[in-house]
C-alpha positions as CSV (number, residue, x, y, z in Angstrom):
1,X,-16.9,27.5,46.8
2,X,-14.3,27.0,43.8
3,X,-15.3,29.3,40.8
4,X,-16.2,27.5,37.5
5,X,-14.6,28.9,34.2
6,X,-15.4,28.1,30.8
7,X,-13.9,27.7,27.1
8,X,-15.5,29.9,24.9
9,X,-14.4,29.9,20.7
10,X,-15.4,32.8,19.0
11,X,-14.7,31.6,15.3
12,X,-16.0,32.1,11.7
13,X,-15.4,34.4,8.3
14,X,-17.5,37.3,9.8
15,X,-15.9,40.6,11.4
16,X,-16.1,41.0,15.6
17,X,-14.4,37.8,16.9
18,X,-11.5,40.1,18.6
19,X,-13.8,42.6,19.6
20,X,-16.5,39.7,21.5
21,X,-13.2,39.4,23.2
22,X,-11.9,42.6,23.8
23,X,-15.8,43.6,25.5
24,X,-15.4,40.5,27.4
25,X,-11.7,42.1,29.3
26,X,-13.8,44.9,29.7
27,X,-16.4,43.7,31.5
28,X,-13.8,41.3,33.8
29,X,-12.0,44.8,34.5
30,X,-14.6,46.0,35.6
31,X,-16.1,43.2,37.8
32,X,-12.5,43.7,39.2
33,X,-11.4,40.4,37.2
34,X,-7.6,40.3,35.8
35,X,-7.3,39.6,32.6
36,X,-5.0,38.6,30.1
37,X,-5.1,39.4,26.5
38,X,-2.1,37.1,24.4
39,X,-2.4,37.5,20.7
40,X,-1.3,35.8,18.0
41,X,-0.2,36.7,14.3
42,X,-0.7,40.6,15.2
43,X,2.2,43.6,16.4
44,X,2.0,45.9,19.1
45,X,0.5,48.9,16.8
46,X,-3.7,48.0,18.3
47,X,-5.7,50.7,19.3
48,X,-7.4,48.6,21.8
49,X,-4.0,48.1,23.4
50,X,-3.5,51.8,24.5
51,X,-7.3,51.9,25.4
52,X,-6.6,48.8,27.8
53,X,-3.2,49.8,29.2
54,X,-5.5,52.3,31.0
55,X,-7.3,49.8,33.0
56,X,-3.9,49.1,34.8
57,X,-2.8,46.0,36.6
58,X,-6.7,44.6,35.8
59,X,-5.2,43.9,32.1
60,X,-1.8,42.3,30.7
61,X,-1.5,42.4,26.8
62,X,1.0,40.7,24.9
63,X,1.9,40.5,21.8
64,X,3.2,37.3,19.3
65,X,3.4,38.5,15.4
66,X,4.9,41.0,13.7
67,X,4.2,43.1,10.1
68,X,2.9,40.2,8.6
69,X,-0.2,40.7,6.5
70,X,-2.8,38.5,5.5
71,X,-2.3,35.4,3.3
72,X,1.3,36.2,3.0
73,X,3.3,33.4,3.3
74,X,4.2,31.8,6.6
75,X,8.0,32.4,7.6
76,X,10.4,31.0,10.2
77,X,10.1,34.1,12.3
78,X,6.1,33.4,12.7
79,X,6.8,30.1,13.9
80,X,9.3,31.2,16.3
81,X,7.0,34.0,17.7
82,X,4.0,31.9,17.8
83,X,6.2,29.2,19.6
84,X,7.5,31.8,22.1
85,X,3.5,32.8,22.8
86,X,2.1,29.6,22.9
87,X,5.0,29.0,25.6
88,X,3.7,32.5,27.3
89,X,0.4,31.6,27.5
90,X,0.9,28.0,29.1
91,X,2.8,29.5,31.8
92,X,0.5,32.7,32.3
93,X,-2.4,29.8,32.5
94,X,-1.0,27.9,35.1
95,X,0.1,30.9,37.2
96,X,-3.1,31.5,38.8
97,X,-2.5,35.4,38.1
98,X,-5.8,35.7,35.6
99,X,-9.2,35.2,35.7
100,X,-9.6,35.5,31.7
101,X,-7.3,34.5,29.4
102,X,-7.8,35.1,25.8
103,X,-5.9,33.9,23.4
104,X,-6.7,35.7,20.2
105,X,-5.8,34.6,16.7
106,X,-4.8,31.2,18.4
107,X,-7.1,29.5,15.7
108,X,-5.5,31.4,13.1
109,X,-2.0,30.5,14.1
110,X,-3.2,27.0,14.4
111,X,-4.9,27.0,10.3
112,X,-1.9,28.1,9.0
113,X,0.6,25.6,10.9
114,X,3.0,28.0,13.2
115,X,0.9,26.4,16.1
116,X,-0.9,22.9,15.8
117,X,-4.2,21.7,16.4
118,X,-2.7,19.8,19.2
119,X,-1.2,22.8,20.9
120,X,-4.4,24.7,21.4
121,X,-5.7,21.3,22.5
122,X,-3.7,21.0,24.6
123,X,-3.8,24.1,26.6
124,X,-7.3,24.1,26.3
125,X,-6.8,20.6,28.9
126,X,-4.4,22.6,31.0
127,X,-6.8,25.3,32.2
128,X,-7.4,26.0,35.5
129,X,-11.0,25.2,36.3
130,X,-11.4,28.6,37.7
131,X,-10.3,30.2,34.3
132,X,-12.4,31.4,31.8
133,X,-10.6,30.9,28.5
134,X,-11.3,32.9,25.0
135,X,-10.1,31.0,22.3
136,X,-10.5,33.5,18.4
137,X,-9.9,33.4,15.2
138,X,-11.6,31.9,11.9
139,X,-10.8,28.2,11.4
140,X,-11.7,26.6,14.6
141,X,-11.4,23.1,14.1
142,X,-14.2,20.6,14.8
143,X,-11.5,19.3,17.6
144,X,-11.6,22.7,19.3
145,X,-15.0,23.4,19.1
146,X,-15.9,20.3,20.2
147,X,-14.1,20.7,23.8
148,X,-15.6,24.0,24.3
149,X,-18.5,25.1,26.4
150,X,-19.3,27.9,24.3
151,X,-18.7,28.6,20.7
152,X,-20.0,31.5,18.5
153,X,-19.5,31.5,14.6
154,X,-18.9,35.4,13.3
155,X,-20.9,35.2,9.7
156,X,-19.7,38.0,7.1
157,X,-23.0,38.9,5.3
158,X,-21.5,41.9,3.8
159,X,-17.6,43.0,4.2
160,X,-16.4,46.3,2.9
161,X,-12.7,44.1,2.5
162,X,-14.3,43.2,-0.9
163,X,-14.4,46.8,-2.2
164,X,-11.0,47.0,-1.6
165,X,-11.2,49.0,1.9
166,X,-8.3,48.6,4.1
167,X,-8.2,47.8,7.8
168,X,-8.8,51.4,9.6
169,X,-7.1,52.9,12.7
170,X,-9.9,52.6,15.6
171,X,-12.4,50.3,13.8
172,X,-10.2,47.6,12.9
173,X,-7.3,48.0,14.4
C-alpha cells in the first residue's frame, strides 16, 4: 500500500509558523522519517539548524537568503537565491529521498516577488503523492490555500516586535 502525503500551509501574521514546522521534522525524525527542511529569505546563522544537524542523515537543511532583514527592499541577489532554492527544492521533491519537505518562507518569497504565485503552485502539483509537503510563511494566497489539505492561520494577539524587541538567539532564531 502506497503512502498518502499531504500539503499543509502554515500561514498568517502570528508568531510559530516555522516552529509548527520545525516540531513536525522532529516528529518525522523520530518516526524514522527523512526530512528536508529548504528555507527561503533566511541565512545559515538558525539555532534550530545546529539542534537538527544532530538528528543526522534523518534531516537535510538548506539554506536560500542571506542578511536581509525585514521589509528591506528586495535585491537581485534575493531573486537569484530564491531562484537557485526553488530549483533545489523541485529536484529534492522529485528525488524520492524525503518523506517531508518543508519549504519555509516559500510564501514570503512568493508576497514579495523573488518567487511567483505560480512557482509554489506549481511545485505544490509536482509532489510525490507519498510526500508530505509544509508550505510557511505569512501571505498565503487564496491560490495556495486553496490546493492544500491542511492550512493553519498563526494570529498575533499580542507581539513583543511592537515594543521594539528584537528577534532573540534560541527563541526566534
Amino acid at each position: 500500500m502506497e503512502k498518502t502525503g499531504y500539503v499543509q500551509v502554515y500561514t498568517g501574521n502570528g508568531k510559530g509558523k516555522t516552529t509548527a514546522a520545525l516540531g513536525l521534522i522532529l516528529r518525522a525524525a523520530g518516526a524514522g522519517m527523512r526530512a528536508l527542511l529548504v528555507q527561503f529569505l533566511k541565512n545559515p546563522d538558525y539555532s534550530e539548524h545546529r539542534a537538527l544537524k544532530s538528528l543526522g542523515d534523518l534531516v537535510t537543511i538548506r539554506t536560500f537568503g542571506g542578511d536581509r532583514r525585514i521589509g528591506s527592499p528586495v535585491t537581485d541577489e534575493d531573486r537569484r537565491k530564491a531562484a537557485e532554492g526553488l530549483e533545489f527544492l523541485r529536484s529534492a521533491l522529485a528525488s524520492g529521498d524525503y518523506d517531508l519537505v518543508v519549504a519555509d518562507e516559500i510564501n514570503v518569497a512568493a508576497m514579495i516577488g523573488v518567487l511567483s504565485e505560480e512557482d509554489v503552485l506549481a511545485l505544490i502539483d509536482a509532489r510525490p503523492s507519498g510526500v508530505e509537503l509544509v508550505l510557511t510563511g505569512r501571505g498565503a494566497t487564496e491560490a495556495v490555500t486553496g490546493r492544500a489539505d491542511l492550512v493553519t492561520e498563526m494570529r498575533e494577539v499580542r507581539h513583543y516586535f511592537s515594543a521594539g524587541v528584537q528577534a532573540r538567539r534560541g527563541i526566534e532564531k
